[in-house]
N, C-alpha and C positions, 0 to 999 in steps of 0.2 A: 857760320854757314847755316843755312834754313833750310829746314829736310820739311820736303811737300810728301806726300801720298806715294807721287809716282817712284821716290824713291826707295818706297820700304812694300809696296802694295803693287803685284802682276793680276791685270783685267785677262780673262782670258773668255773669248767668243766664240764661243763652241758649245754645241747640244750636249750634256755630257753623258745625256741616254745612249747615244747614236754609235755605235763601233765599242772599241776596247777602250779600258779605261787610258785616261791623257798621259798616264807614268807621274802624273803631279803630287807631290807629298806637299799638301798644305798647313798652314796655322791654323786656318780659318776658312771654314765652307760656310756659308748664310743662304737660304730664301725667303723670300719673301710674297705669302700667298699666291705663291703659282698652280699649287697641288690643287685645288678645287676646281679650274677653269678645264670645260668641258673637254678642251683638245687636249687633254692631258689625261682623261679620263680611261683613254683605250690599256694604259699601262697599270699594273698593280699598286698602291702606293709603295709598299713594301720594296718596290724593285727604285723608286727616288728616294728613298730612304737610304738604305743597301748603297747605291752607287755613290751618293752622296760622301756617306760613312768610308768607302775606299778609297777618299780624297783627301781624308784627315788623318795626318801624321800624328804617332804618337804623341800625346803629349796636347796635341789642339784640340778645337773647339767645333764643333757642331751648334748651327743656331736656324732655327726657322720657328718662324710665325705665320700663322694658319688661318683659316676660317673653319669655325666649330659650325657642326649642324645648327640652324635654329626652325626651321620648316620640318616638316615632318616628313616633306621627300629629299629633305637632306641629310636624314640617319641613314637614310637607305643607300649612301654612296660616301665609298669607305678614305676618297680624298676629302669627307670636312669630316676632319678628323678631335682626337682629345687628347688632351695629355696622357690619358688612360691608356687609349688606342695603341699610342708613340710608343711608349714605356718599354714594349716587350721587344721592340726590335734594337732596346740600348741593354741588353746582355752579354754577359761576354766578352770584357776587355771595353765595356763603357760604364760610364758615371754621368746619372742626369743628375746635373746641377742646379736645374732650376726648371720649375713648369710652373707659369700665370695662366689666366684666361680673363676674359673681361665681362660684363654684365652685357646685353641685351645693349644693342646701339640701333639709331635709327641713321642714314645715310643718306641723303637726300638725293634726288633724280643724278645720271649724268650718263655721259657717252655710253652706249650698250648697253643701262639700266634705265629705262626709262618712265618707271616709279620708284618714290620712297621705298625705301626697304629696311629690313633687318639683319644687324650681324652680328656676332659674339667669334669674336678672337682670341688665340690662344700662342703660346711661346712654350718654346722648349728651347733648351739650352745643355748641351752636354759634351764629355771631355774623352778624348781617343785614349782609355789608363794602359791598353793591351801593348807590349812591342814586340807581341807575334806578327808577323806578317802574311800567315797561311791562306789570310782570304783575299789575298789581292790576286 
């Protein structure tokens, strides 16, 4: 027998800012570059961090990859963030396993950008060690 995705892997479609949290203990929460995009901006990072963090079951994984400031009116807005930045909110019953970032990229025109640009990416990667459950 052939085990696909669907059999080991639940999509689930849902804002996860929005109401209480889903009740889901996961292996695995991931984003991918959402946190910079301006309609996301009205919320603290801190609080898609945090909500994110109360969906990883002991024992799993926490992973997101980012957009690092590279503008100078990009330090001034605390969704493009660093590894630095991330760090203090995995205390406590976490373990960062791993932070990269990348040099200086150029991106070429596309939908909603409509010149070249600039970006420097980053990854975090980190593990739920706590099996307190006090902050859920």
């Amino acid at each position: 027998m052939t085990w696909g995705p669907h059999e080991r892997v639940e999509v689930v479609e849902d804002d996860f800012l929005d109401g209480e949290p889903l009740g889901l203990q996961c292996d695995a929460v991931w984003t991918s570059c959402s946190w910079h995009y301006s309609a996301n901006h009205h919320r603290p990072l801190g609080e898609f961090v945090n909500r994110m963090q109360r969906l990883v079951r002991p024992g799993g994984v926490f992973g997101a990859e980012f957009m690092m400031p590279v503008e100078r009116r990009h330090h001034m807005i605390e969704h493009y963030t660093s590894p630095e930045r991330l760090h203090p909110h995995f205390i406590g019953g976490w373990e960062v396993l791993l932070t990269l970032r990348t040099t200086e990229f150029t991106e070429r025109a596309h939908v909603g950008q409509l010149h070249d640009h600039t970006h420097r990416m980053g990854l975090l990667l980190a593990a739920q060690t706590s099996t307190l459950t006090d902050h859920f």
